[in-house]
Structures are given as C-alpha cells and as structure tokens.
KOLSEVO-231149 format. One line per 4 residues: number of its first residue (from 1); their letters; for each residue y, z, x of N, C-alpha, C, O, CB. Coordinates in nm, 2 decimals, padded with zeros to 4 digits. Each point is the difference from the previous one (the first is absolute). Last residue first. Glycine has a CB too. Layout:
! residues N
NUM = a = Y/Z/X/Y/Z/X/Y/Z/X/Y/Z/X/Y/Z/X  ...
! end
This chain:
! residues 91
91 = xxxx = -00.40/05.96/13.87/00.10/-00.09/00.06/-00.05/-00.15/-00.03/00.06/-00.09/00.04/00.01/00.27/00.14  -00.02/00.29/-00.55/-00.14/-00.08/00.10/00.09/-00.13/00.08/00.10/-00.06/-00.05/-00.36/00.10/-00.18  00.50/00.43/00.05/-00.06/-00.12/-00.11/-00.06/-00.10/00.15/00.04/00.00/00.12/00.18/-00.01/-00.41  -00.03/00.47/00.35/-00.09/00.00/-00.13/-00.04/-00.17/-00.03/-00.09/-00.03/-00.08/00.24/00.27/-00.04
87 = xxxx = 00.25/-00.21/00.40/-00.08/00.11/-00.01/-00.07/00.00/-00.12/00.06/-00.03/-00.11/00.08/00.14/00.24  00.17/-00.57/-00.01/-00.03/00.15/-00.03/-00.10/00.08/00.01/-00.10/-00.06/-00.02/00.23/00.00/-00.08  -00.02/-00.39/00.26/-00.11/00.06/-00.03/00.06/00.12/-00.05/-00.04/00.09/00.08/-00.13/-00.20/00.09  00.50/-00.15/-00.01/-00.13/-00.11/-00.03/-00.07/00.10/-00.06/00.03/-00.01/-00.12/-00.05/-00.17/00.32
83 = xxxx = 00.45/00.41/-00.22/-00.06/-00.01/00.08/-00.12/-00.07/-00.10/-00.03/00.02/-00.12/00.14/00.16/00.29  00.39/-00.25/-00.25/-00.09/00.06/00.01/-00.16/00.00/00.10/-00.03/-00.09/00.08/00.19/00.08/-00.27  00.42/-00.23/00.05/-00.10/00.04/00.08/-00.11/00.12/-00.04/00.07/00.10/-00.03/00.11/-00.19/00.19  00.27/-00.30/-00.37/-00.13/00.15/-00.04/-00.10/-00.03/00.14/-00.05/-00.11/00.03/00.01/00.11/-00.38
79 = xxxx = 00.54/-00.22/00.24/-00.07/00.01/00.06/-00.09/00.18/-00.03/00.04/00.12/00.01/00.11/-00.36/00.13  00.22/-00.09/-00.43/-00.03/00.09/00.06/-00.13/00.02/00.07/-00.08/-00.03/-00.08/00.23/00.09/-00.06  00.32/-00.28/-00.09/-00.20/-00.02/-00.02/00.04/00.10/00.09/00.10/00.05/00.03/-00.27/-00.32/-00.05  00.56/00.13/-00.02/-00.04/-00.02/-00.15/-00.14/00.02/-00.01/-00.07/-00.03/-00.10/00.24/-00.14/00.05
75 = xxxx = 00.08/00.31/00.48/00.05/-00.06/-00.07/-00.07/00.03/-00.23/00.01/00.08/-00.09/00.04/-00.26/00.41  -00.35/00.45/00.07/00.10/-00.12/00.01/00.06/-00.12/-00.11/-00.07/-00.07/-00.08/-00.04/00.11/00.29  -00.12/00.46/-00.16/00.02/-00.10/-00.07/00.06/-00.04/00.07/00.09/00.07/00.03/-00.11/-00.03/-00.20  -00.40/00.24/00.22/00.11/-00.04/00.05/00.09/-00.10/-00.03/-00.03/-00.11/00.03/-00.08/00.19/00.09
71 = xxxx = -00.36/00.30/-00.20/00.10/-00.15/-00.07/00.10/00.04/00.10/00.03/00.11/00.04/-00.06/-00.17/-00.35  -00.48/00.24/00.39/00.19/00.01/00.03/00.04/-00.17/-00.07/-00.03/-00.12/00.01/00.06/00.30/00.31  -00.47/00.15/-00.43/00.05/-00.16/-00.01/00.12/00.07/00.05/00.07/00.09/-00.05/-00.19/-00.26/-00.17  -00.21/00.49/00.10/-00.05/-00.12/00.02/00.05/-00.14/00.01/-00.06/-00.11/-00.02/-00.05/00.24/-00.07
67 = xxxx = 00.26/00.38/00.29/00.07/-00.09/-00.08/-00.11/-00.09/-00.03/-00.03/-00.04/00.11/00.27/00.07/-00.03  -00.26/00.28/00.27/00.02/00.12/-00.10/00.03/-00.11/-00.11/00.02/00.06/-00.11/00.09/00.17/00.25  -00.22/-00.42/00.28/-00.10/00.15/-00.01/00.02/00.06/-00.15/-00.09/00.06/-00.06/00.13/00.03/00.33  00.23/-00.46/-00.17/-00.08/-00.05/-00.07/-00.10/00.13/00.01/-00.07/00.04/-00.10/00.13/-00.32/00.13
63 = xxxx = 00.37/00.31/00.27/-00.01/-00.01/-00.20/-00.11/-00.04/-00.08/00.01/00.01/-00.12/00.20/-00.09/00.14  -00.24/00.15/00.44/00.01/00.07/-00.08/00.08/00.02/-00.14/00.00/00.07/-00.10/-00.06/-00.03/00.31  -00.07/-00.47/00.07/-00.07/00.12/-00.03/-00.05/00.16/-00.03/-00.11/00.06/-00.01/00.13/-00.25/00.06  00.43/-00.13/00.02/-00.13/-00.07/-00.12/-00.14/00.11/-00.04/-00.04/00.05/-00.11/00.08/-00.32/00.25
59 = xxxx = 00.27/00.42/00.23/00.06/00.05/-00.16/-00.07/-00.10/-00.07/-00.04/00.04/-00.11/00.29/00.05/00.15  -00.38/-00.13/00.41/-00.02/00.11/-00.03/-00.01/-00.01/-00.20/-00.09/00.01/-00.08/00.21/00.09/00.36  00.04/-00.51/-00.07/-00.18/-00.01/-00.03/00.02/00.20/-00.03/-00.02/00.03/-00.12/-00.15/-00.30/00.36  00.62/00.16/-00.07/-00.07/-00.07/-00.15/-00.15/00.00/-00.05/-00.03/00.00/-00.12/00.20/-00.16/00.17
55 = xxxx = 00.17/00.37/00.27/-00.08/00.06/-00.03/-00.07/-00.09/-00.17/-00.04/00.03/-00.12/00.17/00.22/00.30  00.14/-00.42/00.17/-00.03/00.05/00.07/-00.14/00.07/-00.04/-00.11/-00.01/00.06/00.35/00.00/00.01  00.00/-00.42/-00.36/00.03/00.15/00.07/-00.11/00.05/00.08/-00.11/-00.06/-00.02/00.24/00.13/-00.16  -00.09/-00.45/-00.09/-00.04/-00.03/00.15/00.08/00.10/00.03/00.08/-00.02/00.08/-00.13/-00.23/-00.03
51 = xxxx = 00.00/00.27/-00.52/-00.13/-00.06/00.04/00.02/-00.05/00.13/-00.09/-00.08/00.03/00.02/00.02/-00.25  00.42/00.32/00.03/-00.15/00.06/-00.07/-00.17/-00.09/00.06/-00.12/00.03/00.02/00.32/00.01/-00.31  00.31/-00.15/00.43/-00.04/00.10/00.03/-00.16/00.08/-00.05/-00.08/00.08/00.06/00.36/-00.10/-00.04  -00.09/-00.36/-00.23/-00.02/-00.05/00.14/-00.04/00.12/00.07/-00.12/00.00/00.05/00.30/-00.19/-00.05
47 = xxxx = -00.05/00.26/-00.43/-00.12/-00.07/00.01/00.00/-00.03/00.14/-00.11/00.03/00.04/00.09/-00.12/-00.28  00.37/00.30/00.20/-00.08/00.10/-00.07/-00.12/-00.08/-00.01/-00.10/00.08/00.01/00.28/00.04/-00.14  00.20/-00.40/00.22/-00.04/00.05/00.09/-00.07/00.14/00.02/00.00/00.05/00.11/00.14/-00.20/-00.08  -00.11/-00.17/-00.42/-00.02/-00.04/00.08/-00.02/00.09/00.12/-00.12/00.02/00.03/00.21/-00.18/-00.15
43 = xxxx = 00.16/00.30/-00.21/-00.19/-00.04/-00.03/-00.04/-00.03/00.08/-00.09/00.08/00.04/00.07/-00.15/-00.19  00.50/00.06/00.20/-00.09/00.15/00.00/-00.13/00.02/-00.02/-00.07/00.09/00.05/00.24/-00.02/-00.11  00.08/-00.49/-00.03/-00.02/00.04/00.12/-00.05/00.15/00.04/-00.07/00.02/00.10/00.22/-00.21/-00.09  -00.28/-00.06/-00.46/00.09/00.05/00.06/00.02/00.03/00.18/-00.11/00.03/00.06/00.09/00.03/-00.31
39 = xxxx = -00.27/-00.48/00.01/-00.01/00.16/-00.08/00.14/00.04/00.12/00.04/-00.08/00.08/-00.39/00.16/-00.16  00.00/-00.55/00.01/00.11/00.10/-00.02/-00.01/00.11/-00.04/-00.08/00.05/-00.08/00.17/-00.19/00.04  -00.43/-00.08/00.36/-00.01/00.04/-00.06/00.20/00.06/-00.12/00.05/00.11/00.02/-00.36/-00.10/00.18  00.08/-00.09/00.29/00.13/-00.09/-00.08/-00.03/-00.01/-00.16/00.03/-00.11/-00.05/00.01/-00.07/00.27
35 = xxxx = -00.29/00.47/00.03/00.10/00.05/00.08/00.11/-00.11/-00.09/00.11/00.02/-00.05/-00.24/00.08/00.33  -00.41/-00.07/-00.36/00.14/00.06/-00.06/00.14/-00.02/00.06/00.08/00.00/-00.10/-00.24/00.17/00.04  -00.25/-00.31/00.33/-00.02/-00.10/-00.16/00.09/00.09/-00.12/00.00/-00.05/-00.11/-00.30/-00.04/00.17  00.28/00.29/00.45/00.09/-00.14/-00.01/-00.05/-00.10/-00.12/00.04/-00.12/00.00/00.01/00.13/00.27
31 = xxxx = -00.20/00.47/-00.25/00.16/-00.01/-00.03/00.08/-00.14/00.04/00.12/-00.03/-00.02/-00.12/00.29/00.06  -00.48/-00.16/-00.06/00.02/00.03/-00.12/00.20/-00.04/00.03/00.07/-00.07/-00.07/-00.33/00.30/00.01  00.01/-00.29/00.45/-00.02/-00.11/-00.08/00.05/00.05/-00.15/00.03/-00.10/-00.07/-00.24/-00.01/00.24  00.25/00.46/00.10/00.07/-00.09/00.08/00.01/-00.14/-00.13/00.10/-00.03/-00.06/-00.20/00.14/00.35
27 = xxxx = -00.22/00.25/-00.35/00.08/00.01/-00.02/00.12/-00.08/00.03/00.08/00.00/-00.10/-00.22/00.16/00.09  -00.30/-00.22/00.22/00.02/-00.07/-00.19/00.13/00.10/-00.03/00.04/-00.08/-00.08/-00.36/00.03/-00.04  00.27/00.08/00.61/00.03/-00.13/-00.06/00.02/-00.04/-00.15/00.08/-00.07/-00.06/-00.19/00.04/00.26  00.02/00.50/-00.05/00.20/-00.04/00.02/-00.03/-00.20/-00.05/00.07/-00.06/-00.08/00.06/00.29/00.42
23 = xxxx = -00.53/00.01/-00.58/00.03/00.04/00.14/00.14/-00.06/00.04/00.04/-00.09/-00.08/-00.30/00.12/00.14  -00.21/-00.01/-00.42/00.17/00.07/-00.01/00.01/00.04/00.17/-00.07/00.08/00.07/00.08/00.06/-00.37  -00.27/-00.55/00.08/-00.04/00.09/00.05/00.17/00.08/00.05/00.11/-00.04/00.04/-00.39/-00.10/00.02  00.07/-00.16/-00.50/00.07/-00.01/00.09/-00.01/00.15/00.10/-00.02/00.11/-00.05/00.16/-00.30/-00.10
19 = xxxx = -00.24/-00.08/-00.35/-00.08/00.10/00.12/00.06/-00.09/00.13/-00.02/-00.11/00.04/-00.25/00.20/-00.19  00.48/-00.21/-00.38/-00.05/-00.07/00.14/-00.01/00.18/00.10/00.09/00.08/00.01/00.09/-00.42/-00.02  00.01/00.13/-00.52/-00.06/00.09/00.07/-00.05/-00.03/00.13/00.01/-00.12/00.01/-00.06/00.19/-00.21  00.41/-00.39/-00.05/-00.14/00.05/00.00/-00.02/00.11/00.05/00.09/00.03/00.08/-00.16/-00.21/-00.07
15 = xxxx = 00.57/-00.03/-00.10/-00.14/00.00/00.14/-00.10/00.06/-00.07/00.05/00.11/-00.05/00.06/-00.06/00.27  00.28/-00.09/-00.48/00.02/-00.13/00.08/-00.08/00.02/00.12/00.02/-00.07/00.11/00.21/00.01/-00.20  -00.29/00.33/-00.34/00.10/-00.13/-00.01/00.03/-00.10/00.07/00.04/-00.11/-00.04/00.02/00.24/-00.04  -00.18/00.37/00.23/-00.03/-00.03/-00.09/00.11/-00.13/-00.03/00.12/-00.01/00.04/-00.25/00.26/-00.09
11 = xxxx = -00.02/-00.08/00.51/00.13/-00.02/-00.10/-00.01/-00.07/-00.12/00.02/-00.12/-00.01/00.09/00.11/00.19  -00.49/00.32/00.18/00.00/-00.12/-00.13/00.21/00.03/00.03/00.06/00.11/00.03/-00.39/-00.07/-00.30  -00.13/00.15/00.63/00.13/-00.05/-00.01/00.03/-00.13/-00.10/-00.03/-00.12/00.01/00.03/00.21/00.23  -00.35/00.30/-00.08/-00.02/-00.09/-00.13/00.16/-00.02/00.00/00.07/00.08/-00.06/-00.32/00.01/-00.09
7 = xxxx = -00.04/00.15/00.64/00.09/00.00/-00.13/-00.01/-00.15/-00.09/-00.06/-00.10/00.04/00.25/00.27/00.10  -00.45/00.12/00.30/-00.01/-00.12/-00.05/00.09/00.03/-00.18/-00.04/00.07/-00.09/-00.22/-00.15/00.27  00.13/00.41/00.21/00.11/-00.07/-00.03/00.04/-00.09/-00.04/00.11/-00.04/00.01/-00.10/00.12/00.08  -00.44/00.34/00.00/00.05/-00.17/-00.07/00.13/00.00/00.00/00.04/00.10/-00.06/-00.21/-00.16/-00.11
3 = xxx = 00.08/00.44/00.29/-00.08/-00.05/00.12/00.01/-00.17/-00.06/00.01/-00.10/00.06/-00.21/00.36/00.03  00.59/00.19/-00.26/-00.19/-00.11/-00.01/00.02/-00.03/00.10/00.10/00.01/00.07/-00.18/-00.13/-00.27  00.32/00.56/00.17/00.02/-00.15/00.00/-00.13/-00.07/-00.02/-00.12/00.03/00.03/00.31/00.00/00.12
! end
C-alpha cells in the first residue's frame, strides 16, 4: 500500500481534476456530488455501495495498486480517480 493517499478526482465535462485525500469522507463527498445524478436504480445502489461501503477506501486502493485510473461510470459521465503523484514522477 502507499504511504501517500492523496488522489486526482476528475468527471470529465462537469468537474475538473481536484487532489483530494483518499479516505470514507472524500469518498462519501464523491457519492453525494453523483448520487442525483440520472441513471438506473441498480447504478445507483452499486455506486452508493462502491463509495460508502465498508470496504470502499480498501478496493479504491487496490484497484489503483494494479490500475492507473479506476473509471467509474455514472449515468452519462463518469468519475476517474488516480493517484496525485504517481510513482516515478516528482511531487
């Protein structure tokens, strides 16, 4: 696991990029600027679960150990997380 937890939270089209510190609150705040978001009710509670689940900060960061970017789509956009700093490149 890293020792930085600082992530690059974009919805391309309707948020900017923005360094944010990966933890239940910035996940929390990810799923109440999506949640009314249209999209299906099964989306919905697959996204609610993905970002104020139990094991939501783990599975962010282990999808990103092995992935440079978790896309997550909601509705018509989609939310990209990576890590602020990747490895190799200067902070």
């Amino acid at each position: 696991m890293r020792a930085d937890h600082d992530i690059l939270v974009e919805i391309p089209g309707v948020k900017p990029p923005g360094v944010r510190i990966l933890n239940p609150s910035t996940l929390e705040s990810i799923w109440e600027s999506i949640r009314f978001v249209p999209m299906s009710r099964a989306q919905l509670q697959i996204l609610e679960r993905r970002f104020t689940g139990p094991c939501a900060e783990r599975d962010v960061i282990r999808h990103l150990a092995g992935n440079p970017v978790l896309v997550v789509p909601v509705g018509e956009h989609e939310v990209r997380i990576s890590w602020a700093n990747p490895a190799g490149e200067p902070a």
